[in-house]
C-alpha positions as CSV (number, residue, x, y, z in Angstrom):
1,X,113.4,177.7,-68.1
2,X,115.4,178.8,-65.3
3,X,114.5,180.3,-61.8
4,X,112.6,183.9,-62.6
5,X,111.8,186.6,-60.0
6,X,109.9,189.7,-60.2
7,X,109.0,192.1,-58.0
8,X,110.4,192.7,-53.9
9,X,112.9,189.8,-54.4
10,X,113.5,189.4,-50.7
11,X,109.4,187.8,-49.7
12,X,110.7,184.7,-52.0
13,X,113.6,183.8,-49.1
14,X,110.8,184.2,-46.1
15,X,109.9,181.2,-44.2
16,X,106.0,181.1,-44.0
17,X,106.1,177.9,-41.9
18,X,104.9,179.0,-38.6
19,X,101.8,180.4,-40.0
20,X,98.6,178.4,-41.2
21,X,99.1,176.2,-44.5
22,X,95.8,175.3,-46.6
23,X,95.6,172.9,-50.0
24,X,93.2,173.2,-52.3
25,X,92.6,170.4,-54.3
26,X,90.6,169.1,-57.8
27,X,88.2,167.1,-56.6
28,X,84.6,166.3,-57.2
29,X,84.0,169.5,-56.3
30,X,85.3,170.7,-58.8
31,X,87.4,173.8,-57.5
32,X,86.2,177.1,-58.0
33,X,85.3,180.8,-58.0
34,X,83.6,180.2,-54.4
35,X,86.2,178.4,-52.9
36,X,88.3,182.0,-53.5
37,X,85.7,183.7,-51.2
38,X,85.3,180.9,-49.0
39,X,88.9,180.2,-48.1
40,X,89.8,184.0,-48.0
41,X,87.1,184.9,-45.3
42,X,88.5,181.9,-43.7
43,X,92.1,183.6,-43.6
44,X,91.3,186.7,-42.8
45,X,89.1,185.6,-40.2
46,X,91.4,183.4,-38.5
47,X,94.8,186.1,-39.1
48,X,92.7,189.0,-37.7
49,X,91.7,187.4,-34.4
50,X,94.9,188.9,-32.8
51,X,93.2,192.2,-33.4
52,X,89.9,191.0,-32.1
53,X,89.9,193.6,-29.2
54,X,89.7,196.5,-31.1
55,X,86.7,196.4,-33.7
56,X,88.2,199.4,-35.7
57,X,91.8,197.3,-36.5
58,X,89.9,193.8,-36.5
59,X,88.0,195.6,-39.5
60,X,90.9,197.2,-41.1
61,X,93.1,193.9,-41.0
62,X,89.9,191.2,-41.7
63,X,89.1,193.8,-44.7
64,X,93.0,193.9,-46.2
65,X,93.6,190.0,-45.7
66,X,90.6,189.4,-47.4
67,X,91.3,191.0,-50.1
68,X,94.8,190.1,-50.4
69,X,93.7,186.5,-50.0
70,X,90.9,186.6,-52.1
71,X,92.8,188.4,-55.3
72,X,95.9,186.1,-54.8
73,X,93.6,182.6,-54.7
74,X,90.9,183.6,-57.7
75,X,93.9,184.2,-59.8
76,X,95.5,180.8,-58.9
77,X,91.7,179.4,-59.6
78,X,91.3,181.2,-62.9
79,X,95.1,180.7,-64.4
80,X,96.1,176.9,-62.8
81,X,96.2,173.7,-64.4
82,X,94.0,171.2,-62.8
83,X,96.0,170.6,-59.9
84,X,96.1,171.4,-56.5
85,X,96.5,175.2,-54.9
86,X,99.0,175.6,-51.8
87,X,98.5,178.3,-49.6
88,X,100.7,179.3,-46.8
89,X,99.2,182.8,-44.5
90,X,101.3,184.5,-41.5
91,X,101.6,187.3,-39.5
92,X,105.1,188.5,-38.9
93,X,106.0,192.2,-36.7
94,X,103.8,194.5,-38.8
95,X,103.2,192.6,-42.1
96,X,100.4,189.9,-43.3
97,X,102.5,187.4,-45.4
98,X,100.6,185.6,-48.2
99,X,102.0,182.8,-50.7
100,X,100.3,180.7,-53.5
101,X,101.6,178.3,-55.4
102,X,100.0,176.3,-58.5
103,X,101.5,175.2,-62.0
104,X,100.0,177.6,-65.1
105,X,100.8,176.2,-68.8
106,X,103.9,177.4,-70.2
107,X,101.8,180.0,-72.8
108,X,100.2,181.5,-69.0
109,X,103.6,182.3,-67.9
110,X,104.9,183.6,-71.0
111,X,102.2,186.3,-71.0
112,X,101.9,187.1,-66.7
113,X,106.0,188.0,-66.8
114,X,105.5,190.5,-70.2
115,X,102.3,191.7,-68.0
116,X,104.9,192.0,-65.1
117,X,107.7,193.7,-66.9
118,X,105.3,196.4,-67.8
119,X,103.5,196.9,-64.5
120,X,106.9,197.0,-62.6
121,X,108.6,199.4,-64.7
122,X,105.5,201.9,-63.6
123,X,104.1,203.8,-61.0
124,X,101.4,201.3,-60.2
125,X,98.6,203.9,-58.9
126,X,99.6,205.9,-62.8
127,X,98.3,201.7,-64.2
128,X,95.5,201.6,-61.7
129,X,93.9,204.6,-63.3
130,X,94.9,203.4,-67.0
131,X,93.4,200.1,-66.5
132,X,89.6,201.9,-65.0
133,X,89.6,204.1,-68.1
134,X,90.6,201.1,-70.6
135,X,87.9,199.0,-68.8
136,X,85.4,201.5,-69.0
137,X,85.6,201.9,-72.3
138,X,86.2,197.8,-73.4
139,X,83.8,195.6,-74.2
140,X,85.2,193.2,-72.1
141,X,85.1,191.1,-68.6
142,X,88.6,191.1,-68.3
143,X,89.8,193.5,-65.3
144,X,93.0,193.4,-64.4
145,X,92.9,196.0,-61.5
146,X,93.3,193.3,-58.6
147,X,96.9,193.2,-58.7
148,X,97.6,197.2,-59.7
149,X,94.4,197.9,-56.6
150,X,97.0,195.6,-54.2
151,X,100.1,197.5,-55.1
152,X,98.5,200.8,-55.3
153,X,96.3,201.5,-52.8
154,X,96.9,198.6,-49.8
155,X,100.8,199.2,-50.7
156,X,101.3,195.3,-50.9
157,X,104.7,194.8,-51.6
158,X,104.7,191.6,-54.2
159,X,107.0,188.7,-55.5
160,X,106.8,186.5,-58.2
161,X,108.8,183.3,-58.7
162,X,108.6,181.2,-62.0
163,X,109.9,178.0,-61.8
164,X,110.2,174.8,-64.1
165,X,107.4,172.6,-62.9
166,X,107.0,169.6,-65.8
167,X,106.6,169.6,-69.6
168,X,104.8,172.6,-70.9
169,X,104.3,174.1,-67.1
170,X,105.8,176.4,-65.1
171,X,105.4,176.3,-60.5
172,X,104.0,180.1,-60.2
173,X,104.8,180.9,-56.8
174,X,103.3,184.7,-55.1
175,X,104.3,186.2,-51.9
176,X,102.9,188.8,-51.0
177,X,103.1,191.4,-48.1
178,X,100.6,193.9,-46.5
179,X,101.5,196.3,-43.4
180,X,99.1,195.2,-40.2
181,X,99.2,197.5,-37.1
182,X,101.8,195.3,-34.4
183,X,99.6,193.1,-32.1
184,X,101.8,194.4,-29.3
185,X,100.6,198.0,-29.6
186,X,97.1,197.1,-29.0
């Protein structure tokens, strides 16, 4: 399989290396749903400190981090194969930068880029309200309204990069970008 992209081609090319970089790793712990929560209060906390003088933007930027964080990371948790999760957070001008990367089965990527040729051929707020009516009426615990909720209503702009990883695996790398107010307007 050869190098695929989807989405706002141009967060695959950014340099995240002056920012904060976090592994998560298979372990006796056995990684999981918590450590989403955990390690995305942990980023947004430490990413919104710039903002720490002004409780209404600390809020506003610890709140969309979070949930940026928190959507990327539990679908790394739920979709990998037992392996380790990289992480890489920055703030850059206006924008919270977000990347995850963690090997999925070949069968996983197959199905995320036919999800992702659908979703980016629409408007995504049009999918957002699909997907609650579909839900509503499912009898089912699948959601899929993270992703559509990040491009919809926190405008995230979003890339995904597929990449040959081993033998029946593909490297799923996401980048993802949310607007921030600039530190130096505070």
């Amino acid at each position: 399989m050869a190098r695929r992209l989807y989405g706002s081609i141009d967060l695959a090319e950014i340099n995240l290396q002056r920012g904060a970089r976090l592994t998560l790793t298979d372990g006796p712990l056995q990684l999981g749903w918590r450590h989403s929560g955990i390690t995305s209060d942990f980023i947004a906390g430490v990413m919104a400190m710039p903002y720490a003088s002004s409780k209404q933007h600390y809020t506003v930027v610890h709140h969309s981090i979070g949930y940026l964080a928190n959507e990327l990371i539990e679908n790394a948790v739920k979709f990998r194969l037992p392996s380790s999760i990289e992480i890489q957070a920055c703030l850059r001008s206006a924008e919270f930068l977000l990347r995850v990367r963690n090997p999925i089965a070949l069968e996983s990527s197959a199905r995320f880029q036919r999800t992702l040729d659908h979703m980016l051929e629409s408007d995504p707020g049009d999918l957002l309200i699909r997907q609650i009516e579909a839900n509503a009426l499912a009898d089912s615990n699948a959601s899929g309204l993270g992703l559509l909720t990040l491009l919809s209503d926190y405008g995230a702009r979003m890339t995904w990069e597929f990449d040959d990883y081993g033998e029946g695996s593909v490297m799923l790398t996401t980048t993802a970008a949310v607007s921030v107010p600039m530190v130096s307007n505070m």
